[in-house]
C-alpha positions as a Python dict, from the first residue, in 0.01 Angstrom:
ca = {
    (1, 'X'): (0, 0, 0),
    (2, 'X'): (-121, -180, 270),
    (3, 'X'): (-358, -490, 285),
    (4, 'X'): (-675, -285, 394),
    (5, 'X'): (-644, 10, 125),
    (6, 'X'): (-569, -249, -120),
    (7, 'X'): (-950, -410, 21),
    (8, 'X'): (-1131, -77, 13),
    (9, 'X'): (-1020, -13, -365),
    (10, 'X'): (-1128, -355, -496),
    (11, 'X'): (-1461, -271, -342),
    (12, 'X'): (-1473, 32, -491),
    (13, 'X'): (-1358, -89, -847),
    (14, 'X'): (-1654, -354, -815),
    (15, 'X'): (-1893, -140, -692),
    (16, 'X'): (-1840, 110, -1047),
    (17, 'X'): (-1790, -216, -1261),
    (18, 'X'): (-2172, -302, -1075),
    (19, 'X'): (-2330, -9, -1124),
    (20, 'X'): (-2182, 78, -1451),
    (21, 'X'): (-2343, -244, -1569),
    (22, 'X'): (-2622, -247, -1406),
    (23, 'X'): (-2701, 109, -1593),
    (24, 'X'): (-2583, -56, -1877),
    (25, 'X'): (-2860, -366, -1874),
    (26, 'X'): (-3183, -154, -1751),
    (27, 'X'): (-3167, 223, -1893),
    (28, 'X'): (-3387, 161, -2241),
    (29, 'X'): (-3222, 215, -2576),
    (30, 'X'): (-3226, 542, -2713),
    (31, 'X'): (-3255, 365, -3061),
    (32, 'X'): (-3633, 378, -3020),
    (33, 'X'): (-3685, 323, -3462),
    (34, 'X'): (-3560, -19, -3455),
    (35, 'X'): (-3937, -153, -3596),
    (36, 'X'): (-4046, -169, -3934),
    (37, 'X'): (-4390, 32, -4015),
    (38, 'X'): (-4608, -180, -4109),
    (39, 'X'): (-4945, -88, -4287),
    (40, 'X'): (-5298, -239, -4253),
    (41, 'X'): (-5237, -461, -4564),
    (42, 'X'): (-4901, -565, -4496),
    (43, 'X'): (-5049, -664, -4138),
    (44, 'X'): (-5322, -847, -4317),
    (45, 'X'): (-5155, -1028, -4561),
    (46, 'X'): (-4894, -1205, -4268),
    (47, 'X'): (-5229, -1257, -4079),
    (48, 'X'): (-5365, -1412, -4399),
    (49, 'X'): (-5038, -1677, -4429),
    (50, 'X'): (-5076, -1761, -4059),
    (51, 'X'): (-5460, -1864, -4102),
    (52, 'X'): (-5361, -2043, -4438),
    (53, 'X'): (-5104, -2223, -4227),
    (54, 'X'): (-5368, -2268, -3972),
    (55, 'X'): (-5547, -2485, -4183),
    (56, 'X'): (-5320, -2647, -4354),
    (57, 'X'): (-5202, -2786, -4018),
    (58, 'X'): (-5546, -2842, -3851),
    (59, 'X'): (-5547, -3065, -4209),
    (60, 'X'): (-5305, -3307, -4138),
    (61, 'X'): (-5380, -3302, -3712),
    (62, 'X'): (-5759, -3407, -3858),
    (63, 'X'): (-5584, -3692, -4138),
    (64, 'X'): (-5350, -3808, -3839),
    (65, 'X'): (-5676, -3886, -3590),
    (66, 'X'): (-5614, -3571, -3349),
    (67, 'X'): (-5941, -3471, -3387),
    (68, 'X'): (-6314, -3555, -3448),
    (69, 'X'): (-6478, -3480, -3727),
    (70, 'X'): (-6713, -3249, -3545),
    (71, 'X'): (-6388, -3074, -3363),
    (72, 'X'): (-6216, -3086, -3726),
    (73, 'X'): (-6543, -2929, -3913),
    (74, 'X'): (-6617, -2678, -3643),
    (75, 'X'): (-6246, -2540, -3627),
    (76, 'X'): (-6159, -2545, -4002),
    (77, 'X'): (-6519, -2343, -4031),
    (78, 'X'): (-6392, -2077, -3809),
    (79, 'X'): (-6039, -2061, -3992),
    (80, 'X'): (-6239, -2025, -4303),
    (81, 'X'): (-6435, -1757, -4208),
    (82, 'X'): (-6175, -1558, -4067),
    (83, 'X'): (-5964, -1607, -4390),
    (84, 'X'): (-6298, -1464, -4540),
    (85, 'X'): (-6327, -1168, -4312),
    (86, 'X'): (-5917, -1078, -4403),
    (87, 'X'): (-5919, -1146, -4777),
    (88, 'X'): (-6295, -911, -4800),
    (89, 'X'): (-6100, -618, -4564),
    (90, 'X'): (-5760, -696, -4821),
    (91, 'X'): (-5988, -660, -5138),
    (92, 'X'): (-6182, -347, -4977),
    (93, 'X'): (-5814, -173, -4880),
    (94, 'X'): (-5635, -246, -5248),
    (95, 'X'): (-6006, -132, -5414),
    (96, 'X'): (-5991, 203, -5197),
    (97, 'X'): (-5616, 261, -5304),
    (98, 'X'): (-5755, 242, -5680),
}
């Protein structure tokens, strides 16, 4: 085998390894279930934690001086009311499932 064929068949042998890869990385799974369903209480619920958590940090940012107490009341007043506006939609879901 001489020096040039042995040239031209590396090239080729990277250029399959490339685009064997290549369709590897970009073609989209055909797994396309891989998420969990998740209903309009479930949703609520996590959105409820991440509100509570909301305000329990904008809590201790206030206690630690991060904020005014105009910032702090006018913040925590809009966390409230959207913890309001999820726990009434939570409460009107579970009643309707009754």
């Amino acid at each position: 085998m001489s020096h040039a064929s042995f040239l031209i068949l590396v090239q080729i042998f990277c250029s399959l390894f490339a685009a064997v890869t290549g369709v590897f990385i970009f073609l989209p799974s055909r797994d396309t279930e891989t998420g969990v369903d998740k209903t309009r209480v479930v949703y609520l619920y996590e959105r409820k934690e991440v509100v509570y958590e909301n305000l329990r940090d904008l809590n201790f940012e206030y206690k630690s001086g991060k904020f005014t107490e105009a910032d702090y009341d006018a913040m925590r007043i809009g966390m409230e009311a959207e913890a309001a506006r999820i726990l009434a939609e939570i409460e009107q879901l579970e009643s309707a499932k009754a």
